[in-house]
C-alpha positions as CSV (number, residue, x, y, z in Angstrom):
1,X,-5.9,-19.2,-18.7
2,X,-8.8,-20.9,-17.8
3,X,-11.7,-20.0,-15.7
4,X,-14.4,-22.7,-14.0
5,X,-16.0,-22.9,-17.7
6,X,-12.7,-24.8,-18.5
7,X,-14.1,-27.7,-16.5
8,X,-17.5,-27.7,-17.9
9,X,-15.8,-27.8,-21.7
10,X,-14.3,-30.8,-20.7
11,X,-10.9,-29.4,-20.3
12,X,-9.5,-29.8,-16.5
13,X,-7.6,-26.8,-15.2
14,X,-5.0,-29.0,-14.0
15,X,-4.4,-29.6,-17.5
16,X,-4.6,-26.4,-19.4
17,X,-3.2,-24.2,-17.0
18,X,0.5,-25.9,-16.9
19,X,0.0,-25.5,-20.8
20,X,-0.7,-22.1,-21.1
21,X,2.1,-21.3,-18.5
22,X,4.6,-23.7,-21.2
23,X,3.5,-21.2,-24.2
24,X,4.0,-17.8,-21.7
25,X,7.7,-19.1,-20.8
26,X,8.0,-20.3,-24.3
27,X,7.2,-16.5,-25.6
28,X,8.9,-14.8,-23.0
29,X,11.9,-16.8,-24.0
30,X,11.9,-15.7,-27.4
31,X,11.4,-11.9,-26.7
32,X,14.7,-12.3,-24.6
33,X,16.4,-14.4,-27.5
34,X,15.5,-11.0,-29.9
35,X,17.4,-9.1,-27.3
36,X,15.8,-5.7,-28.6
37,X,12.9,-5.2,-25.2
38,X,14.0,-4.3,-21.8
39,X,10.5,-5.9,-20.2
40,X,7.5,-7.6,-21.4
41,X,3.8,-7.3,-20.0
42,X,1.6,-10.4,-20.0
43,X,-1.4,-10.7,-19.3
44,X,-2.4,-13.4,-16.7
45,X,-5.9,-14.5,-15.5
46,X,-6.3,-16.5,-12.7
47,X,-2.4,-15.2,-11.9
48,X,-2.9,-15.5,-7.7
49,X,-5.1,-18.0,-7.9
50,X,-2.5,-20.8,-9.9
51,X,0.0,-19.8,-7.5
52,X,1.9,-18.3,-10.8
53,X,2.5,-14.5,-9.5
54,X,6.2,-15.3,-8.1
55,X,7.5,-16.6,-11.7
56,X,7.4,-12.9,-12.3
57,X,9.5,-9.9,-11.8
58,X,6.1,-7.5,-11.1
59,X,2.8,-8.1,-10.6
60,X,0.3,-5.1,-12.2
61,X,-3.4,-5.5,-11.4
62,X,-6.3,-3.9,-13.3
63,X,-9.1,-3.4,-10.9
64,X,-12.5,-2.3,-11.2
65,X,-15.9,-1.8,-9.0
66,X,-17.5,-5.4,-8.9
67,X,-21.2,-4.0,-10.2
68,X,-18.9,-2.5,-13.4
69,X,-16.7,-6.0,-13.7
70,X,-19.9,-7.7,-13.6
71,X,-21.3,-5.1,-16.3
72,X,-18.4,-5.7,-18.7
73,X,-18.5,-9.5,-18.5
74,X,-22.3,-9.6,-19.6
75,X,-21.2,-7.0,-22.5
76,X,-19.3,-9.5,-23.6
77,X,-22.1,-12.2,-23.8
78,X,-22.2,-14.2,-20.3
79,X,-25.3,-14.3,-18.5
80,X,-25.2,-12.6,-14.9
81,X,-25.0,-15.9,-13.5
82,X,-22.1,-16.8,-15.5
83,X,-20.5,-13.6,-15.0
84,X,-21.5,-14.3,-10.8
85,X,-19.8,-17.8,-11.1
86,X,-16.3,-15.9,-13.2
87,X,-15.9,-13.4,-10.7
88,X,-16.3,-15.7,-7.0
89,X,-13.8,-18.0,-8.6
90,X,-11.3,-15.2,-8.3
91,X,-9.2,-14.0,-5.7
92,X,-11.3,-11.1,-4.2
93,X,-10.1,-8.0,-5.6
94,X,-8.8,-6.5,-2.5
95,X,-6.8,-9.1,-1.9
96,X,-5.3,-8.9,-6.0
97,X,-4.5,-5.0,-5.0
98,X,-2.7,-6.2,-1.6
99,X,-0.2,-8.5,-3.6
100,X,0.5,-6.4,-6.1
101,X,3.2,-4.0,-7.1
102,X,1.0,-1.3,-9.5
103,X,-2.7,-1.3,-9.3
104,X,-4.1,0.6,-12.5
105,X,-7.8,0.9,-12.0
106,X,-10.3,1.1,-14.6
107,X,-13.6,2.5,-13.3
108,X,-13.0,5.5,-14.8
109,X,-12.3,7.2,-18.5
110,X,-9.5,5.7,-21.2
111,X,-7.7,9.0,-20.5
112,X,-7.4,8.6,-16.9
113,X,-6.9,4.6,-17.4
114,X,-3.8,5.6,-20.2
115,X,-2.2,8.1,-17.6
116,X,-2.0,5.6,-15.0
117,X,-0.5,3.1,-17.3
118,X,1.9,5.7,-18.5
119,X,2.7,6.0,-14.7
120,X,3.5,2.2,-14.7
121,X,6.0,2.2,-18.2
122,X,7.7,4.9,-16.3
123,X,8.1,3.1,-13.3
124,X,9.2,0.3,-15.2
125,X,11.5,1.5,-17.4
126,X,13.3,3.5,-14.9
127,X,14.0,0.1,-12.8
128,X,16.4,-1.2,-15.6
């Protein structure tokens, strides 16, 4: 999806979001026409925020400290004020955990990150 850079590109978020969404159920659909997965996982920024969470069965939200967040978006190339504007044009986080049904949080090492998604396949995989 799109975050508040979408609007200074020129592209309003009113038009790329209900795009993006087309191209998710458009996927989605054609994992279901293969017939051979159970569940897919996509990944969904701005999920809460376009109103989007109920089109799905469960909602998993990565979470980390803000000063890390913040760390990992400049490691990626975004000033700290760009990174600043990304993360306030999000739900806040505690409010993400609240609404969702697994919360994998990534503060810490792969290993512990991996077990806690292994946690979530489980848990997924036992609902069929």
């Amino acid at each position: 999806m799109c975050s508040t850079s979408c609007a200074n590109a020129g592209f309003p978020a009113s038009i790329v979001h209900p795009a993006v969404h087309r191209s998710i159920v458009a996927g989605l659909r054609a994992f279901e026409l293969l017939g051979e997965y159970a569940w897919a996982v996509v990944a969904v920024p701005l999920l809460f925020e376009t109103s989007r969470a109920t089109d799905y069965d469960r909602v998993i939200v990565t979470t980390c400290a803000p000063a890390l967040q913040r760390k990992r978006l400049m490691a990626r190339g975004l000033t700290a004020e760009a990174a600043e504007q990304r993360m306030s044009a999000q739900l806040p986080t505690a409010e993400k955990v609240a609404r969702a049904d697994f919360v994998i949080f990534t503060d810490g090492s792969f290993e512990e990150t991996d077990r806690q998604i292994d946690a979530v396949v489980a848990a997924l995989s036992s609902d069929l």
